[in-house]
C-alpha positions in Angstrom: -58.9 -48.2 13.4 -56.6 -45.4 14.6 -54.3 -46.2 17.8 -53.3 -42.4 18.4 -52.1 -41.0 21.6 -52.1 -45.1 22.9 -49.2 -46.5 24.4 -48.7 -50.2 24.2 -46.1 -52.1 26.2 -45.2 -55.0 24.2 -43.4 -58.0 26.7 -41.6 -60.5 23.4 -40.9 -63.9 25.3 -38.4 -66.3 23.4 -40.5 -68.8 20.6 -41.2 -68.8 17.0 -43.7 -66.1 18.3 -40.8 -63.0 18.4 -40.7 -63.1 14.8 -44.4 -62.1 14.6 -43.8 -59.3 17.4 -42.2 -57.0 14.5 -45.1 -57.1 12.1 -46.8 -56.6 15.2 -44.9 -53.3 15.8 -45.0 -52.1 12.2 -48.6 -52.8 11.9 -49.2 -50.8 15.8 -46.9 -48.1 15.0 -48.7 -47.1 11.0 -52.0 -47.1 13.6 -50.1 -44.3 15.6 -49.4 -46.5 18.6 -46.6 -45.9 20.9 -45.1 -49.3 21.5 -42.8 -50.1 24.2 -41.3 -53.1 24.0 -39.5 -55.6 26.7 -37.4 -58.5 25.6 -36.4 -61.6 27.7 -33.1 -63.1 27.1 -35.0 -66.0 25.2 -36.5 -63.3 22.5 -33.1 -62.4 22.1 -31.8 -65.8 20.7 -34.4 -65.1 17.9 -34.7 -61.4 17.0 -32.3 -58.7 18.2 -33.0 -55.5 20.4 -31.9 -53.5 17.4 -34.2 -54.5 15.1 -36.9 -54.1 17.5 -35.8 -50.8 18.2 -35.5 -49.7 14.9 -39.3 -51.0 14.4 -40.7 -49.3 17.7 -38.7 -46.1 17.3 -38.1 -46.7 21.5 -35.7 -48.1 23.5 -36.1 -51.6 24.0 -35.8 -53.0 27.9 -34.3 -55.9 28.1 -33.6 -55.8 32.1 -36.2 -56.1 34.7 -33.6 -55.3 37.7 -30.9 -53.1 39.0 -28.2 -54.0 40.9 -27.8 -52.0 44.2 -25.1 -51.4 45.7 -24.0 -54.6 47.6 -27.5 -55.9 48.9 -28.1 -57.3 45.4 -30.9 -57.0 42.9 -33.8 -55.0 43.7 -36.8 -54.6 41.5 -37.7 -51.3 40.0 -39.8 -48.7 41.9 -42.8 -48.1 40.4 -42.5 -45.0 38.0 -38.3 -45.4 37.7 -36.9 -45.3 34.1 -35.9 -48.8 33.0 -32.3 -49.1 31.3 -32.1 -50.2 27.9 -29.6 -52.3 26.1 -28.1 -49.1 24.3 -27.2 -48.3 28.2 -29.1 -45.1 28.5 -32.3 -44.3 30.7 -35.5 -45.2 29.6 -36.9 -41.7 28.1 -34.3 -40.3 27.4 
């Protein structure tokens, strides 16, 4: 089964189950998926955004908000590139 031209986003919680996420990847991405993948702070006690990264060949969100100015977090318009751990924008 071929995954070409699909884009999966892949959301890695903390648990035993993170460690499955990057076979996960491998197998998606030798399909020809595009995986996105968002990490919670949990997932990061048990597999690092680098290795994920390295897996997915894509930057790998780990923040869901922004600050703004001094009114606090807000969440992210719809369509807005997220950051990524390695600090730059989302596609770029």
């Amino acid at each position: 089964m071929t995954l070409s031209g699909k884009r999966i986003l892949l959301i890695i919680s903390g648990g035993i189950a993170a460690y499955k996420s990057l076979d996960l990847i491998r197998r998606l991405r030798e399909r020809g998926a595009d995986v996105r993948p968002v990490m919670t702070a949990a997932a990061q006690r048990f597999v690092t955004p680098l290795t994920v990264g390295a897996l997915s060949a894509s930057h790998v969100f780990t923040e869901l908000f922004f600050a703004r100015g001094r009114t606090g977090c807000r969440p992210y318009p719809a369509g807005a590139p997220l950051r990524s751990r390695r600090g730059g924008a989302g596609n770029g």
